[in-house]
C-alpha positions as CSV (number, residue, x, y, z in Angstrom):
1,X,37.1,38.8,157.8
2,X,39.8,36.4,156.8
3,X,38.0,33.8,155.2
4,X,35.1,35.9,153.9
5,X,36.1,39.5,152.0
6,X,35.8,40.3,148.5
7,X,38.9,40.5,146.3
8,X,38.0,44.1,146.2
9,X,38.0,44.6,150.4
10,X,41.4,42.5,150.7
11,X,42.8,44.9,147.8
12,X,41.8,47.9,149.4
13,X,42.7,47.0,152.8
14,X,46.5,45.9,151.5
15,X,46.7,49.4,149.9
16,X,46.1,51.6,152.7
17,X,48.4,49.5,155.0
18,X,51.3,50.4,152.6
19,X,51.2,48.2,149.4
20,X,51.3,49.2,146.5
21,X,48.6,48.8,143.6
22,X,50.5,46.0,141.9
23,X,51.6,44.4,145.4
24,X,48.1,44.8,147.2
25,X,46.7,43.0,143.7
26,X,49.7,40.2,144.0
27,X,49.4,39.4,147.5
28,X,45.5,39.7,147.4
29,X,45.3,36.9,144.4
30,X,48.1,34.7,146.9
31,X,45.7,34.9,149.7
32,X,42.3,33.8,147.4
33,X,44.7,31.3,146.4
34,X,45.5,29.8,149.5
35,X,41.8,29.6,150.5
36,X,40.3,28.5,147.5
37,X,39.6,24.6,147.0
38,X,41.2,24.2,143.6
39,X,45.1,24.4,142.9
40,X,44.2,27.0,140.0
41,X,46.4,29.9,140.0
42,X,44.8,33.6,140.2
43,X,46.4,36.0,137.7
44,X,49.2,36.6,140.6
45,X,48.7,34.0,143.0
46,X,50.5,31.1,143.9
47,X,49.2,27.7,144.8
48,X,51.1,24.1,145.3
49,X,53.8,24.0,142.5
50,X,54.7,27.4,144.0
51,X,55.1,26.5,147.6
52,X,56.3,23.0,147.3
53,X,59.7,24.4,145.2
54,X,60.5,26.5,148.8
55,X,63.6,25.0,151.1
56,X,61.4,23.9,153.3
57,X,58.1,22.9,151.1
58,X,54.8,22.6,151.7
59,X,51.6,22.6,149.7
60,X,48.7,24.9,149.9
61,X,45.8,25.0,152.0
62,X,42.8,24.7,149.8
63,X,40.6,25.8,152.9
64,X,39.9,29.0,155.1
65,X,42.3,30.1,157.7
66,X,42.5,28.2,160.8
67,X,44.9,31.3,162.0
68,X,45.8,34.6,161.4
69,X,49.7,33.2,161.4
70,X,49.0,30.8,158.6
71,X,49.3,34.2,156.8
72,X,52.9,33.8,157.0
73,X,52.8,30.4,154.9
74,X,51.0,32.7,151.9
75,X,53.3,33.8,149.1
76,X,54.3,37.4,149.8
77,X,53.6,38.2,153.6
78,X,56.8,39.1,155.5
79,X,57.1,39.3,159.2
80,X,56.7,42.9,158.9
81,X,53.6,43.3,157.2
82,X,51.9,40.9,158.9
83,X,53.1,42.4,162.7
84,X,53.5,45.7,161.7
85,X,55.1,48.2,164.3
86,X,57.8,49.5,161.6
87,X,58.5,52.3,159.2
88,X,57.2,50.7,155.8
89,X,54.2,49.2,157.8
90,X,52.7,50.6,161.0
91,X,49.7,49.2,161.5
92,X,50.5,45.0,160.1
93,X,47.6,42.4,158.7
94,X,47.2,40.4,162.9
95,X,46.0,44.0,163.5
96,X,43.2,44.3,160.7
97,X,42.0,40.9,160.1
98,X,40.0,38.5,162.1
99,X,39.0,34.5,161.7
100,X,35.9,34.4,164.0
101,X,33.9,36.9,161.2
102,X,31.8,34.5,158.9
103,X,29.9,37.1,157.3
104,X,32.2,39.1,156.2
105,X,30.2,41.9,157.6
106,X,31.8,45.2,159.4
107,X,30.1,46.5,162.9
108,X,30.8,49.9,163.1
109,X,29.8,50.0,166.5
110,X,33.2,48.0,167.1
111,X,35.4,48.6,164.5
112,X,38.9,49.5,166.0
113,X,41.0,52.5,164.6
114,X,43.2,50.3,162.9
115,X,40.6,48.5,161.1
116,X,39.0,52.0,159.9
117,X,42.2,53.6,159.0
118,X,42.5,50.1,156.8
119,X,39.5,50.4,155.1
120,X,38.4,53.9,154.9
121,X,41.8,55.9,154.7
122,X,40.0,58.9,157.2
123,X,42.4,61.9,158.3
124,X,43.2,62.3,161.8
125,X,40.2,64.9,162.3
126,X,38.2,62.0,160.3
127,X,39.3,59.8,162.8
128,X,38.1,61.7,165.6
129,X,34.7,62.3,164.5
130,X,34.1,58.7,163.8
131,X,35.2,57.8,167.3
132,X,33.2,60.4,168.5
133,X,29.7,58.8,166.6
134,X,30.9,55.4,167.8
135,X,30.2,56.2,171.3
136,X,26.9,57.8,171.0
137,X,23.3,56.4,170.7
138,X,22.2,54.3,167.9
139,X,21.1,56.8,165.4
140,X,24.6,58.5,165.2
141,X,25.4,55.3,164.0
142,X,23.0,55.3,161.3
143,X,24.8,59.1,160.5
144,X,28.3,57.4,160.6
145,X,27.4,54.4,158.1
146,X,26.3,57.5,155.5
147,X,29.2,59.1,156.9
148,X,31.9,56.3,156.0
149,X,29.8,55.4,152.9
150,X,30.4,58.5,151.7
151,X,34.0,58.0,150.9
152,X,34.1,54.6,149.2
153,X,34.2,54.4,145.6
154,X,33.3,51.0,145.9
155,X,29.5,50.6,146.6
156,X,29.8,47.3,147.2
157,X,31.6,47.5,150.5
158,X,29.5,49.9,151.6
159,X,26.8,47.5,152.0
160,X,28.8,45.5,154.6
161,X,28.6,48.1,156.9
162,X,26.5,46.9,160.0
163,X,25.0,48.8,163.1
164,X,24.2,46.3,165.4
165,X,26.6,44.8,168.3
166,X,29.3,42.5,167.6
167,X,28.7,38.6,168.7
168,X,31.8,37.6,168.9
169,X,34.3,39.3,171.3
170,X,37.3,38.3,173.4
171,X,37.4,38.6,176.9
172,X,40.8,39.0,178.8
173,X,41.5,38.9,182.4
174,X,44.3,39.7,184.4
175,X,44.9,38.8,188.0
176,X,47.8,38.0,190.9
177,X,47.2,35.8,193.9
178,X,48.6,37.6,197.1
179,X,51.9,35.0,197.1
180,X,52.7,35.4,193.8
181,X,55.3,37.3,191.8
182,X,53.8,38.0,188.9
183,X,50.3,38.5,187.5
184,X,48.5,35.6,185.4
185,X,46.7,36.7,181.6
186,X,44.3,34.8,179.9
187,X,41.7,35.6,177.5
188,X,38.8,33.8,175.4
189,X,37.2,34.3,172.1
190,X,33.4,33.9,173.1
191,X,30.2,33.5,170.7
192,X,27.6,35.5,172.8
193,X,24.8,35.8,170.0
194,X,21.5,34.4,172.0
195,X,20.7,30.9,171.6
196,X,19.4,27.5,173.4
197,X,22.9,26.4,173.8
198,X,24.2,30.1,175.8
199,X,27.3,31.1,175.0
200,X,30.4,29.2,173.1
201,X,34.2,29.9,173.6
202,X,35.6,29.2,170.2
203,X,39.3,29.4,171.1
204,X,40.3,29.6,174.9
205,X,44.1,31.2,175.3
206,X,46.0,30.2,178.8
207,X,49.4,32.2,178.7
208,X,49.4,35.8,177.4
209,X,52.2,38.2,178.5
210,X,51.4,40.3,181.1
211,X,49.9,43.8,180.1
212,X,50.7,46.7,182.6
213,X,47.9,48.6,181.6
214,X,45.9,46.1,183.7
215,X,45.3,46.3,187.4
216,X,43.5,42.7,188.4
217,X,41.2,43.6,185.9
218,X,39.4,42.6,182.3
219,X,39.0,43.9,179.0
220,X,36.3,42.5,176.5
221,X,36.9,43.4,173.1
222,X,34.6,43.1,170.0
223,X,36.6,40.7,167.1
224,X,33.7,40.2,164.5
């Protein structure tokens, strides 16, 4: 979550995507900064007097994401960390981080690789084996919690390690009419957790490039 980890999470997350200590601590105080409601500056953060001296200024926030690509408006994210893709950063912060989460919770159930590699730093054969105890009944997901627990020296993030489903996913579909020349993609970030009102799309997305790995189908992936 965005809007909801720890200074301690975003610092460890920022390190294992590539930062170092004293970057990861920097860019983690900007980002608390840019979210918080005051313009008090973090040890390394940045707030208005900062951003308003920029060629083209603005102030800060002072309130959660709306975006992931407002990240590019805080004081020390580049194009290629927060994309990723490239030598210095492989796996970038749109891949990782999420504004639907309010909790702050993690699902194991769900987490992508990406995410895990982010927070837990496992080895490919890691990797494997918690892929492995994702897809199995619910008690391997109890093991995997002490598993991943295991190799935090933070207890504290531990404890936001969850079992149960996601209740936010997006759900993509893909499809061509028999006249046209090229397929359609669109996709929807949907609350699905049971209540009077049924379900609630929280951001609906019309255009999407086309992905070849879909054949008039859909994809529903968990986001929080």
């Amino acid at each position: 979550s965005l809007n909801a980890s720890a200074e301690n999470l975003l610092r460890l997350v920022l390190q294992n995507l590539g930062l170092d200590m004293d970057a990861a601590a920097a860019l983690s105080d900007a980002i608390l900064d840019w979210k918080d409601r005051d313009e008090e500056h973090r040890l390394n953060g940045a707030e208005s007097d900062f951003y308003m001296k920029l060629p083209r200024p603005y102030p800060s926030k002072n309130a959660p994401f709306d975006s992931l690509e407002e990240l590019l408006l805080v004081k020390g994210v580049t194009p290629e960390l927060f994309y990723g893709g490239n030598e210095d950063f492989p796996v970038g912060l749109v891949d990782v981080f999420t504004i639907f989460n309010r909790y702050g919770t993690l699902k194991l159930r769900n987490m992508r690789p990406e995410v895990i590699r982010a927070i837990f730093n496992l080895t490919d054969e890691e990797m494997i084996e918690v892929q492995r105890m994702q897809e199995t009944p619910e008690s391997s997901l109890d093991i995997l919690r002490s598993f991943l627990e295991s190799r935090l020296a933070d207890p504290t993030i531990g404890a936001l390690l969850e079992t149960d489903s996601a209740n936010v996913v997006m759900v993509e579909a893909q499809a061509k009419l028999p006249d046209a020349r090229v397929p359609a993609r669109v996709a929807g970030v949907i609350e699905v957790e049971e209540s009077s009102e049924g379900i609630m799309v929280l951001r609906w997305i019309d255009h999407l490039p086309v992905d070849e790995s879909l054949v008039d189908g859909q994809t529903m992936e968990a986001v929080a």
